[in-house]
PDB file of the backbone (N, CA, C, O) and the ligand in Angstrom, with CONECT records:
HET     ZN  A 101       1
ATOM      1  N   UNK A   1    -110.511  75.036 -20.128  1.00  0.00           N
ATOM      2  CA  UNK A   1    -110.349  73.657 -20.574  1.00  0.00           C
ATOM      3  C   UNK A   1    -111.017  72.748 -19.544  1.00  0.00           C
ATOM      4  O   UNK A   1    -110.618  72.775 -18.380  1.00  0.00           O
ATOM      5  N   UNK A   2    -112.043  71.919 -19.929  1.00  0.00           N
ATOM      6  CA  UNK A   2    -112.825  71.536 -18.842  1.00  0.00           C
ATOM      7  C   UNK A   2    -112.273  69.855 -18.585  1.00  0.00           C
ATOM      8  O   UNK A   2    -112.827  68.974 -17.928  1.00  0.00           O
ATOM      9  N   UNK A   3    -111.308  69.817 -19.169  1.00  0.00           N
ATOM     10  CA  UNK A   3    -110.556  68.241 -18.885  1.00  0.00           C
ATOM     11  C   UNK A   3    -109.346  68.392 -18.093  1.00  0.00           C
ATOM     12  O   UNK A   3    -108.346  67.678 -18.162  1.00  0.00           O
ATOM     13  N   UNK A   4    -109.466  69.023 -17.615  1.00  0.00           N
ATOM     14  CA  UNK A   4    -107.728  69.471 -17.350  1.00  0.00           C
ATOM     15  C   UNK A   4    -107.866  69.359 -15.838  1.00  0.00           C
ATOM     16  O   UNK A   4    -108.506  70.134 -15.127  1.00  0.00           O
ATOM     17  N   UNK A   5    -107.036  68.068 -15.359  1.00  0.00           N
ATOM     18  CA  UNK A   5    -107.731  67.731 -13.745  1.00  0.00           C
ATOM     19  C   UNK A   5    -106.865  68.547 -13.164  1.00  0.00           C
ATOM     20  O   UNK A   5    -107.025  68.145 -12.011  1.00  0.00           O
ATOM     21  N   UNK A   6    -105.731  69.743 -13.038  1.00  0.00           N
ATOM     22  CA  UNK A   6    -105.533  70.466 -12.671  1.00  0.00           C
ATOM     23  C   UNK A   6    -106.712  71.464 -12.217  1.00  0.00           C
ATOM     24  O   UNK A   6    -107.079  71.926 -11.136  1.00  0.00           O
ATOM     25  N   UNK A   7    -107.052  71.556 -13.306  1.00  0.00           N
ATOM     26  CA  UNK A   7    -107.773  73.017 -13.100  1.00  0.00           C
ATOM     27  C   UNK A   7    -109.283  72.200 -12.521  1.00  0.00           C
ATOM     28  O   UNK A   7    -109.964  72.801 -11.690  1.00  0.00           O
ATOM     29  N   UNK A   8    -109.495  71.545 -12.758  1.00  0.00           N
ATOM     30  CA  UNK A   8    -111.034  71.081 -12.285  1.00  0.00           C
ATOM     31  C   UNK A   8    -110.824  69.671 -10.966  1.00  0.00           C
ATOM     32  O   UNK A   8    -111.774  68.938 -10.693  1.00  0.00           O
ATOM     33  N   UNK A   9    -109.827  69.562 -10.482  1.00  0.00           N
ATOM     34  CA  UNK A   9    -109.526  68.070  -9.420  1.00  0.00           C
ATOM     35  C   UNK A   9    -108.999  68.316  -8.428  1.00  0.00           C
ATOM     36  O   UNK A   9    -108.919  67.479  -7.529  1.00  0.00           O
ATOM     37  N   UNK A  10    -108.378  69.835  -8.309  1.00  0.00           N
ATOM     38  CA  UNK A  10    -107.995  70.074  -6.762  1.00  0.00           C
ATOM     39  C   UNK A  10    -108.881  70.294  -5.744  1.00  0.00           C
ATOM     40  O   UNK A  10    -109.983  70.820  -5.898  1.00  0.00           O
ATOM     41  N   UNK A  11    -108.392  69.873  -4.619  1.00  0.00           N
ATOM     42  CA  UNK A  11    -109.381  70.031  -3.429  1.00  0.00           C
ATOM     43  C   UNK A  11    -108.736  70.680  -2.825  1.00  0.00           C
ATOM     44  O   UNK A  11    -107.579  70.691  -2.403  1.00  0.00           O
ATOM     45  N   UNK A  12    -109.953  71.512  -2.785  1.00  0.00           N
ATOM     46  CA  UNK A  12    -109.139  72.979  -1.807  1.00  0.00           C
ATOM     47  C   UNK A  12    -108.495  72.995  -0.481  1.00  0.00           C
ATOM     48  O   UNK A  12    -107.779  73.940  -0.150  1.00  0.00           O
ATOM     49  N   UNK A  13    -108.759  71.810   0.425  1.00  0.00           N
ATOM     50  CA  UNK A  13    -108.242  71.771   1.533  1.00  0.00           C
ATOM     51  C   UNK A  13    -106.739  71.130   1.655  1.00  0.00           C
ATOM     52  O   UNK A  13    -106.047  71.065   2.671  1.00  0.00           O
ATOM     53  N   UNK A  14    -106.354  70.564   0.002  1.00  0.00           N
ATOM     54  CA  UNK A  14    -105.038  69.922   0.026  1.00  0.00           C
ATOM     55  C   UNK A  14    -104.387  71.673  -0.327  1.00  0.00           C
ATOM     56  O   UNK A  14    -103.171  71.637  -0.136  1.00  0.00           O
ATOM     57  N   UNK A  15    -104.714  72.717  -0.645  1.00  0.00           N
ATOM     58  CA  UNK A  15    -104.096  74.345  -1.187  1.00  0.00           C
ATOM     59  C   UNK A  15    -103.639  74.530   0.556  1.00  0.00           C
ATOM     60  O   UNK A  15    -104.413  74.508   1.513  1.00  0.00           O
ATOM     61  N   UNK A  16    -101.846  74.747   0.582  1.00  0.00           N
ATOM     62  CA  UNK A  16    -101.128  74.845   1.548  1.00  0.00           C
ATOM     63  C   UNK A  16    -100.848  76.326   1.691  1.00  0.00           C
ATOM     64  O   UNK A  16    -101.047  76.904   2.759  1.00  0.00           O
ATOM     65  N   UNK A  17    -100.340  77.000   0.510  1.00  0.00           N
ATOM     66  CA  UNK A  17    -100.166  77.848   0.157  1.00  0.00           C
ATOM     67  C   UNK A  17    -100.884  78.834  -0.628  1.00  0.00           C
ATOM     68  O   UNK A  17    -100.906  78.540  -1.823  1.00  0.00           O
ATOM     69  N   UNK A  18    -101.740  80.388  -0.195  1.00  0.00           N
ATOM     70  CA  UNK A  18    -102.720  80.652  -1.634  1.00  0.00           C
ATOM     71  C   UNK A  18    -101.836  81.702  -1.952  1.00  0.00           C
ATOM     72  O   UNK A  18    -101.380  82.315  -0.987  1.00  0.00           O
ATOM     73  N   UNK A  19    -101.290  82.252  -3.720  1.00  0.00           N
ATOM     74  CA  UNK A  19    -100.816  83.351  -3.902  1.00  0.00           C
ATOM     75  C   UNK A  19    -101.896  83.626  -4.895  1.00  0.00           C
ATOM     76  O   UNK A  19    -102.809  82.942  -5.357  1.00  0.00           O
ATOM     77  N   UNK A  20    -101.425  85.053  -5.099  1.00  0.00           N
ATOM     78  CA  UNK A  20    -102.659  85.822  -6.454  1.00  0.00           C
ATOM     79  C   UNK A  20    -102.844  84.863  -7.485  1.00  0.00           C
ATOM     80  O   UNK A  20    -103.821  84.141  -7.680  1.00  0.00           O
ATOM     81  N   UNK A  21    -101.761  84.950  -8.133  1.00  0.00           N
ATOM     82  CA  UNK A  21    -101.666  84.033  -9.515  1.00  0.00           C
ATOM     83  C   UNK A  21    -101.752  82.282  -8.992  1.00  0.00           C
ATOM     84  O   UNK A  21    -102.815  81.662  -8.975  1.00  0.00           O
ATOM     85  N   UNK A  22    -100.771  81.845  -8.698  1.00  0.00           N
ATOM     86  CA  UNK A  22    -100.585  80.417  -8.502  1.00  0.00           C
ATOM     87  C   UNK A  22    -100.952  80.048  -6.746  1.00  0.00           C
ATOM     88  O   UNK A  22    -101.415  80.845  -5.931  1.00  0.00           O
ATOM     89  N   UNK A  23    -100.694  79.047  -6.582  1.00  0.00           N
ATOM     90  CA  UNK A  23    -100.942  78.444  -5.180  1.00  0.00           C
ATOM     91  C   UNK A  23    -100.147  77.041  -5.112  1.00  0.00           C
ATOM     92  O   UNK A  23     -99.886  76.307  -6.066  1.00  0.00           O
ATOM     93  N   UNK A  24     -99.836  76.853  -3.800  1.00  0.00           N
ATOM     94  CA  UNK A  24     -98.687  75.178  -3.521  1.00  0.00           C
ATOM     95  C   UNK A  24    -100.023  74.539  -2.939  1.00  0.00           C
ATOM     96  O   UNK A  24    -100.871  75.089  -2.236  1.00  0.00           O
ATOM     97  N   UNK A  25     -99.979  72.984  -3.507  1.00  0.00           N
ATOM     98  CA  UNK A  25    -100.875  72.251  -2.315  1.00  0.00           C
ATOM     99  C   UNK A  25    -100.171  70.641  -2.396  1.00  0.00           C
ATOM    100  O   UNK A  25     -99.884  69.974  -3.390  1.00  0.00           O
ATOM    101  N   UNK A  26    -100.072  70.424  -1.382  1.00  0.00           N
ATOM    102  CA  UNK A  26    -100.071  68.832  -1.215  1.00  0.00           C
ATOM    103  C   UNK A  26    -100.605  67.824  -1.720  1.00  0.00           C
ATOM    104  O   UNK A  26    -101.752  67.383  -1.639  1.00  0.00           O
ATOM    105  N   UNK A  27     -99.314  67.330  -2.480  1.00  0.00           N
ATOM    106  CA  UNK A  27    -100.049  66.112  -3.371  1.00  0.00           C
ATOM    107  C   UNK A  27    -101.035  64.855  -2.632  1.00  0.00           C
ATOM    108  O   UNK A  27    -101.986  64.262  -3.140  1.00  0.00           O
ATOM    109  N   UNK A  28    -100.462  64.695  -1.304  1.00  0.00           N
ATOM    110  CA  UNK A  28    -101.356  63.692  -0.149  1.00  0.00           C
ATOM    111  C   UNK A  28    -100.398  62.664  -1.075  1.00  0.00           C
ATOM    112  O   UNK A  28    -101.115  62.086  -1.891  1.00  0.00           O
ATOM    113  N   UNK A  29     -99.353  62.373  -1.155  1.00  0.00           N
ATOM    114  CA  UNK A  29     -98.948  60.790  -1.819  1.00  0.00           C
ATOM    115  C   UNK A  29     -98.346  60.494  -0.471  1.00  0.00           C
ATOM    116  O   UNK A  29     -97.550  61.302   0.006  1.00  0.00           O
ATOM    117  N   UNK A  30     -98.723  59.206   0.290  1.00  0.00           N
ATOM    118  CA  UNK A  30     -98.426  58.503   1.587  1.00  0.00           C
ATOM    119  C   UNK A  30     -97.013  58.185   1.247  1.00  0.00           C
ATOM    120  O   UNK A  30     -96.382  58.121   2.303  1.00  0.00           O
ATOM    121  N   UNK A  31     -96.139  57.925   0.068  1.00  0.00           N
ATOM    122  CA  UNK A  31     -95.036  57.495   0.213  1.00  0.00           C
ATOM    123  C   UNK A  31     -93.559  59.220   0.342  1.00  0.00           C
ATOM    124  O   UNK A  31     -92.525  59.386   0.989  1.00  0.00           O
ATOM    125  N   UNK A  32     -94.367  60.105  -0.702  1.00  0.00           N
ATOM    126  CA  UNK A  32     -93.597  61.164  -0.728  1.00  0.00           C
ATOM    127  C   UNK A  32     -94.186  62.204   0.065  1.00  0.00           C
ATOM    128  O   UNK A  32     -94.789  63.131  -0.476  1.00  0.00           O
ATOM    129  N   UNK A  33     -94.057  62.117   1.280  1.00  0.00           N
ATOM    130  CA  UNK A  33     -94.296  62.924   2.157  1.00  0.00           C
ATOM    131  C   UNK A  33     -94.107  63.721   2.193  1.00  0.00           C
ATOM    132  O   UNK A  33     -92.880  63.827   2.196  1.00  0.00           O
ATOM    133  N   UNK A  34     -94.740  64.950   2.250  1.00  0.00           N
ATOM    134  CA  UNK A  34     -94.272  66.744   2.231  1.00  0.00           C
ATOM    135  C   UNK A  34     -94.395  67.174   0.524  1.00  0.00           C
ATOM    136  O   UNK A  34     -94.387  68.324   0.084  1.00  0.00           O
ATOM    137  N   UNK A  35     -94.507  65.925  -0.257  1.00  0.00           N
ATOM    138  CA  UNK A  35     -94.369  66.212  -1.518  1.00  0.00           C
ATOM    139  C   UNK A  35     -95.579  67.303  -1.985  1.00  0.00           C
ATOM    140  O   UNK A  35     -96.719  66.866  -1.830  1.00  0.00           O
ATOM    141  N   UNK A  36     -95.484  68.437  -2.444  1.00  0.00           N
ATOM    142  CA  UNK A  36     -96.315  69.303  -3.518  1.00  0.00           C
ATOM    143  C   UNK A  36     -96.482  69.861  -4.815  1.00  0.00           C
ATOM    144  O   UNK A  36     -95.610  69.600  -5.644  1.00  0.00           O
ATOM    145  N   UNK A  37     -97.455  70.592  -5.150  1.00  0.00           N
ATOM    146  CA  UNK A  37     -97.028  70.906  -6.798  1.00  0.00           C
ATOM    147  C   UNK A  37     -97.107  72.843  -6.333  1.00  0.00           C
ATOM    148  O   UNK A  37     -97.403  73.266  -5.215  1.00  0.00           O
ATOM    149  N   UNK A  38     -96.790  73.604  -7.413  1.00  0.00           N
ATOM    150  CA  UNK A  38     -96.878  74.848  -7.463  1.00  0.00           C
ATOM    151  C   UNK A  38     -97.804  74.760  -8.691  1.00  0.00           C
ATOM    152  O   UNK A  38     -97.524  74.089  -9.684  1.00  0.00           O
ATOM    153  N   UNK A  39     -99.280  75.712  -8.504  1.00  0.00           N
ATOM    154  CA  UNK A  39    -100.221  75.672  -9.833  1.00  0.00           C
ATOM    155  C   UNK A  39    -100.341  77.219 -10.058  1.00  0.00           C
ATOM    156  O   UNK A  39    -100.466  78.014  -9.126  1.00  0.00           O
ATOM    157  N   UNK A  40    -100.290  77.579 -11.404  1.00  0.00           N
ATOM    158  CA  UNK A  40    -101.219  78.900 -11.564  1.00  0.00           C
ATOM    159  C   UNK A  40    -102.156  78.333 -11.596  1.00  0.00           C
ATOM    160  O   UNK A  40    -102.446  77.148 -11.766  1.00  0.00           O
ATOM    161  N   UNK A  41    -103.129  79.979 -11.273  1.00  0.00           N
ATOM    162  CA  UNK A  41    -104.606  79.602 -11.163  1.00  0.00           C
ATOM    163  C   UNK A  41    -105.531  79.663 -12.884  1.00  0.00           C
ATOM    164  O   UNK A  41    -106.639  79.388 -13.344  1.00  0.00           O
ATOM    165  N   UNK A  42    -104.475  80.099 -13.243  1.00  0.00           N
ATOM    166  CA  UNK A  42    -104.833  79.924 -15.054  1.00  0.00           C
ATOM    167  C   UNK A  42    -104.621  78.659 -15.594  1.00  0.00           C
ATOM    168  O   UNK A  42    -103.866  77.822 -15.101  1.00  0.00           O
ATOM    169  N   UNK A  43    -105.266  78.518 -16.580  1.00  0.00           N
ATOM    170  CA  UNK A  43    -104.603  77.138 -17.431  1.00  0.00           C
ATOM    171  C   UNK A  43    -103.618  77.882 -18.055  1.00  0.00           C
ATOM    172  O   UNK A  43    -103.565  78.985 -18.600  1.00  0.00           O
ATOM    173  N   UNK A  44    -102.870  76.998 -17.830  1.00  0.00           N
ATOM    174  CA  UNK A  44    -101.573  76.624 -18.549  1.00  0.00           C
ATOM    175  C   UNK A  44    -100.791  74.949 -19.460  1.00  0.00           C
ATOM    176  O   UNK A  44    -100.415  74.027 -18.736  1.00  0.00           O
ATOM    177  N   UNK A  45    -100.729  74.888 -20.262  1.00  0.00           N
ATOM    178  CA  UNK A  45    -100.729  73.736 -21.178  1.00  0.00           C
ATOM    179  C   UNK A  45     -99.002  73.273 -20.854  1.00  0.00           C
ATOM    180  O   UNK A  45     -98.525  72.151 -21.021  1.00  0.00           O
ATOM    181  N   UNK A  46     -98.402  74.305 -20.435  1.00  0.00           N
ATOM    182  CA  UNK A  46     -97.184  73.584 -20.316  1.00  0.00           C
ATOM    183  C   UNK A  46     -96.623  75.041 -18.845  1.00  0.00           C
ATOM    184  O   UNK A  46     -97.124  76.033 -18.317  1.00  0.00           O
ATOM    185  N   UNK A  47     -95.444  74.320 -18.790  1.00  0.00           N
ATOM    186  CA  UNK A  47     -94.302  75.434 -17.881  1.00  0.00           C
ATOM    187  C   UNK A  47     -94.266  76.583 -18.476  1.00  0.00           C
ATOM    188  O   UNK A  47     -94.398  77.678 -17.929  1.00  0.00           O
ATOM    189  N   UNK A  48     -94.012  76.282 -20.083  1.00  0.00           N
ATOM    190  CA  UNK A  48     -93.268  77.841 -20.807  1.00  0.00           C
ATOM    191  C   UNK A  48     -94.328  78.192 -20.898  1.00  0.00           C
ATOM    192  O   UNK A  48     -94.270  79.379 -21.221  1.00  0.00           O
ATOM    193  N   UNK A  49     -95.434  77.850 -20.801  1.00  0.00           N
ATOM    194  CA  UNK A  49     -96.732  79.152 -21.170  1.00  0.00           C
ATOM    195  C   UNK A  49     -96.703  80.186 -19.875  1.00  0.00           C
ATOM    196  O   UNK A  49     -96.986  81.383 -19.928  1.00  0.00           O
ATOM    197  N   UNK A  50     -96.287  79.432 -18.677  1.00  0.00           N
ATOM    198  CA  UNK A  50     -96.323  81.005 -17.380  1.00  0.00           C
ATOM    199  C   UNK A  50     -95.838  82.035 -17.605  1.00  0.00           C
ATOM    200  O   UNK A  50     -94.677  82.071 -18.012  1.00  0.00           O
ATOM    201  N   UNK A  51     -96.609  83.249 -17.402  1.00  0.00           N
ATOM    202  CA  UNK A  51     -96.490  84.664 -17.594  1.00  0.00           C
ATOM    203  C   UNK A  51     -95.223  84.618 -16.490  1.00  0.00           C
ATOM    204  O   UNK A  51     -94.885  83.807 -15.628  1.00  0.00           O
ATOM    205  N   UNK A  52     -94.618  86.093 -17.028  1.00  0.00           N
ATOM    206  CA  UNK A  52     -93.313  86.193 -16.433  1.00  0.00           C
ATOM    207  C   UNK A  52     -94.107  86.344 -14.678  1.00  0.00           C
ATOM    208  O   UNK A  52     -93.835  85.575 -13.756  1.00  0.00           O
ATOM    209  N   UNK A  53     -95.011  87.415 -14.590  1.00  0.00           N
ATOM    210  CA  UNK A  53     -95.723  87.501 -13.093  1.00  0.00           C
ATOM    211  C   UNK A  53     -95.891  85.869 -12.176  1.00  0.00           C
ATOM    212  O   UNK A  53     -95.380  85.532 -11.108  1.00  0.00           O
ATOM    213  N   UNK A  54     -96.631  85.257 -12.923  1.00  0.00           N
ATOM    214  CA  UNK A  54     -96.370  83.698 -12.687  1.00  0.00           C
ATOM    215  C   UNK A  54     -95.228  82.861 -12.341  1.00  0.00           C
ATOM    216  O   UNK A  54     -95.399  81.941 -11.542  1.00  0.00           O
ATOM    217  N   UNK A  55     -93.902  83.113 -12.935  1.00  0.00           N
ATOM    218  CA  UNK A  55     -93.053  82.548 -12.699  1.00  0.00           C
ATOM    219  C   UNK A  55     -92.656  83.453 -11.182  1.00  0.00           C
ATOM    220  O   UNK A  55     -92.232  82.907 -10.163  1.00  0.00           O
ATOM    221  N   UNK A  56     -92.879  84.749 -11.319  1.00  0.00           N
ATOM    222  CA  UNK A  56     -91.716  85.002 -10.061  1.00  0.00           C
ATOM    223  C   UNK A  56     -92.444  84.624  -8.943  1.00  0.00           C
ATOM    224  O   UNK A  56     -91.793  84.298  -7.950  1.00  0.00           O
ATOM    225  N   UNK A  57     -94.226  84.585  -8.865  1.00  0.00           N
ATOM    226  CA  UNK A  57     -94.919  84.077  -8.155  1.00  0.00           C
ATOM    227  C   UNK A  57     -94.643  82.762  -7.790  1.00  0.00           C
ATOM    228  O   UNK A  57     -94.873  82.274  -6.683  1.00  0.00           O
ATOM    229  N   UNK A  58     -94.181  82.241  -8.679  1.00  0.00           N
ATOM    230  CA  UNK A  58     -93.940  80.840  -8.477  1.00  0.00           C
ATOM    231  C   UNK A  58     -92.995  80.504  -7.683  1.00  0.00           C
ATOM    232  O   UNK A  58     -93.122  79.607  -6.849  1.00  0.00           O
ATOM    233  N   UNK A  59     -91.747  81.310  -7.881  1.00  0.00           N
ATOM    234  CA  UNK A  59     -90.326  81.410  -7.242  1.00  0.00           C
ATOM    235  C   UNK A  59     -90.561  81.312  -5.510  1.00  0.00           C
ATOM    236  O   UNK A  59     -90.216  80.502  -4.650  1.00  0.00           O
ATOM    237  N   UNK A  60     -91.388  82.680  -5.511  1.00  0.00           N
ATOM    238  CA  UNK A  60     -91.905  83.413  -3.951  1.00  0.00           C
ATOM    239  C   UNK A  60     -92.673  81.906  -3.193  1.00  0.00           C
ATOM    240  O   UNK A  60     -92.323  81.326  -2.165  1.00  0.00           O
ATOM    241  N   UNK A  61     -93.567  81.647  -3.933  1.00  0.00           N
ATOM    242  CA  UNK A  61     -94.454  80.329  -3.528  1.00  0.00           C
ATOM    243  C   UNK A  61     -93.277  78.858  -3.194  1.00  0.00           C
ATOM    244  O   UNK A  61     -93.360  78.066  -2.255  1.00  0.00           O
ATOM    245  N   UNK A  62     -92.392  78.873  -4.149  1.00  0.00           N
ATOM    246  CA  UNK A  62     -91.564  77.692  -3.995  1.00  0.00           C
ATOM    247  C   UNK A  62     -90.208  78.131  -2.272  1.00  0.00           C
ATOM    248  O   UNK A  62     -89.572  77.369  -1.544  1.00  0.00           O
ATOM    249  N   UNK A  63     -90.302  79.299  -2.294  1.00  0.00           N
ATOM    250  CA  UNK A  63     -89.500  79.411  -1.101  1.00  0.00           C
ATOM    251  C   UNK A  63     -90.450  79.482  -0.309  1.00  0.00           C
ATOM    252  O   UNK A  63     -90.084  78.865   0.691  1.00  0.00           O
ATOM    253  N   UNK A  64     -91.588  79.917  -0.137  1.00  0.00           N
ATOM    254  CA  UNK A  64     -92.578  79.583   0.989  1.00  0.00           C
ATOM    255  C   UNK A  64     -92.854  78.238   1.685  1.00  0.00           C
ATOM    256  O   UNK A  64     -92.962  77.737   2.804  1.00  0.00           O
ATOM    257  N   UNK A  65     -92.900  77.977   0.520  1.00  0.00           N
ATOM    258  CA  UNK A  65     -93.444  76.584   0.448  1.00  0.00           C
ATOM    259  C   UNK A  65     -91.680  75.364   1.540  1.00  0.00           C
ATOM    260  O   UNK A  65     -91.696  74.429   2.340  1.00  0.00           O
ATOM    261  N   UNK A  66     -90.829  75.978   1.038  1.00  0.00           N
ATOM    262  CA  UNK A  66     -89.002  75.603   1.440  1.00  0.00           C
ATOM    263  C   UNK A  66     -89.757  75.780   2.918  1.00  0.00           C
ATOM    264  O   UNK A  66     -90.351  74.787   3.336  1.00  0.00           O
ATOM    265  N   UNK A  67     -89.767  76.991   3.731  1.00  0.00           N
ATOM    266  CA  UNK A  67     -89.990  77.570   4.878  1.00  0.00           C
ATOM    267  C   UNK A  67     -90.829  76.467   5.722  1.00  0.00           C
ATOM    268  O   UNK A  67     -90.486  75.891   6.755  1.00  0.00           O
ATOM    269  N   UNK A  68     -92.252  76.321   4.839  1.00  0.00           N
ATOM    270  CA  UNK A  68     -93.156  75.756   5.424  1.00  0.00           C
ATOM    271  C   UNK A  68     -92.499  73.994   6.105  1.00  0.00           C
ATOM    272  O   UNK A  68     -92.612  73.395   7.175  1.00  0.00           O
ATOM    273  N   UNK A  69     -91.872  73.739   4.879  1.00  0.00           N
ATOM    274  CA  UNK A  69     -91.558  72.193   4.782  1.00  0.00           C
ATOM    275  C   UNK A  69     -89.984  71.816   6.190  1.00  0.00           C
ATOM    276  O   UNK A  69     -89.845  70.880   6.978  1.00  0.00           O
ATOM    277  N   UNK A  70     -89.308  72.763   5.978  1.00  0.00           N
ATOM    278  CA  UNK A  70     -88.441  72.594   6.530  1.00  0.00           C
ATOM    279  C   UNK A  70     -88.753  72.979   8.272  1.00  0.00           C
ATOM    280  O   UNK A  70     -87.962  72.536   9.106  1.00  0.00           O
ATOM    281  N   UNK A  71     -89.586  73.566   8.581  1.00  0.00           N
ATOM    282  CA  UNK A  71     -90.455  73.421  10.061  1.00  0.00           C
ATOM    283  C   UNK A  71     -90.978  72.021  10.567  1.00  0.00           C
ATOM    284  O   UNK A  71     -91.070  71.522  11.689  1.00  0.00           O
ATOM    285  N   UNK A  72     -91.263  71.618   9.388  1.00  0.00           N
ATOM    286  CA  UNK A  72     -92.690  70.449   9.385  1.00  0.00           C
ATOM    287  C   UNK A  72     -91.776  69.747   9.822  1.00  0.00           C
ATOM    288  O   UNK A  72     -91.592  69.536  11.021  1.00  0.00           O
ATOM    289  N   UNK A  73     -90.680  69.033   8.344  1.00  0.00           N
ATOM    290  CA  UNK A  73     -90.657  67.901   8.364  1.00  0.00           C
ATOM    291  C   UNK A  73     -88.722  67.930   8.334  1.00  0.00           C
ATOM    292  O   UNK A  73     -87.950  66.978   8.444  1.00  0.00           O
ATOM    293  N   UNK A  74     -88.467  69.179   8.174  1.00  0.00           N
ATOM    294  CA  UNK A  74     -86.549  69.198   8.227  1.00  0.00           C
ATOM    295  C   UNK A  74     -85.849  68.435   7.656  1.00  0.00           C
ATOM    296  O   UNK A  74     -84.862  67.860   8.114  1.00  0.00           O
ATOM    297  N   UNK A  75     -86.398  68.341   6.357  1.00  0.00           N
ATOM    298  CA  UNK A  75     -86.147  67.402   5.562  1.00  0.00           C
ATOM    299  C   UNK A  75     -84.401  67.562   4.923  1.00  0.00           C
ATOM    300  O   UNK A  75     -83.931  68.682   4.721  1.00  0.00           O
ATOM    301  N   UNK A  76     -83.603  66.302   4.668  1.00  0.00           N
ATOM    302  CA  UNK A  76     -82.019  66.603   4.345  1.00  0.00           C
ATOM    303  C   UNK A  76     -81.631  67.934   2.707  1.00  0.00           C
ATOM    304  O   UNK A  76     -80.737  68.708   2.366  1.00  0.00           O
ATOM    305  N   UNK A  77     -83.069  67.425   2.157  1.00  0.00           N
ATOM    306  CA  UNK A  77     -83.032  68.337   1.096  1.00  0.00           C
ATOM    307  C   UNK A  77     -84.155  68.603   0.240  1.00  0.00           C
ATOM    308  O   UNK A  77     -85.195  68.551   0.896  1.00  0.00           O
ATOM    309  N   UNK A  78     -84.393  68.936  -1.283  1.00  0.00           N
ATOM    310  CA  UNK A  78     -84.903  69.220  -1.741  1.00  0.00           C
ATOM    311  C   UNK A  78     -85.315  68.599  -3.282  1.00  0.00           C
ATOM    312  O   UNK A  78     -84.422  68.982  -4.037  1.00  0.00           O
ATOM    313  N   UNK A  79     -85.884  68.140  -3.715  1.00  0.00           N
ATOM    314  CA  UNK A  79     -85.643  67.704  -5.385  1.00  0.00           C
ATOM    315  C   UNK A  79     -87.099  68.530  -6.068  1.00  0.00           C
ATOM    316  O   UNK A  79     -88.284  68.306  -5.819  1.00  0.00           O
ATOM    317  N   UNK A  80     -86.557  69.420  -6.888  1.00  0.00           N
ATOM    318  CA  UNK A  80     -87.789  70.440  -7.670  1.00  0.00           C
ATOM    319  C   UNK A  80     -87.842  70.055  -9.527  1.00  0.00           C
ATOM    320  O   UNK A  80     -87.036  69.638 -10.358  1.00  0.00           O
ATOM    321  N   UNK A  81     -88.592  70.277  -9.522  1.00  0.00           N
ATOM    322  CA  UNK A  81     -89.081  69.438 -11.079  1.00  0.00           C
ATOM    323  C   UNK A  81     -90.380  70.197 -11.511  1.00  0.00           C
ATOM    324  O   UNK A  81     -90.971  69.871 -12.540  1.00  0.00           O
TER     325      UNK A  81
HETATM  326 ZN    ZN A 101    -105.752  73.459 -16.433  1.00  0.00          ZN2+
END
């Protein structure tokens, strides 16, 4: 899908995290600091389209990603969406 600024607008140097399937990178928003997304590297049109491999990738990536953040920035908590 060649519109899809997911798949065609990331800059690779904001990719924090690389896994097989998906990868975490930093949104860079100056107000939500530490804030990121979790992407497969497939298109995907929604959440429920991730392959089950994808989701647990996703899981693994989202606690990595916990690890990484809570070094950085020791933040009081968490809000995932
Ligand atoms: Zn896409």
């Amino acid at each position: 899908m060649t519109d899809c600024s997911f798949c065609n607008g990331v800059e690779h140097s904001s990719v924090l995290i690389e896994g097989t399937l998906c990868y975490f990178m930093d949104t860079g928003d100056p107000i939500l600091v530490g804030g990121g997304m979790i992407l497969p590297r497939a298109h995907r049109e929604t959440v429920f389209d991730l392959t089950k491999e994808e989701w647990d990738e996703t899981q693994s990536l989202l606690e990595q990603a916990k690890n990484m953040l809570d070094d950085k920035y020791a933040p009081d908590g968490y809000s995932v969406g």
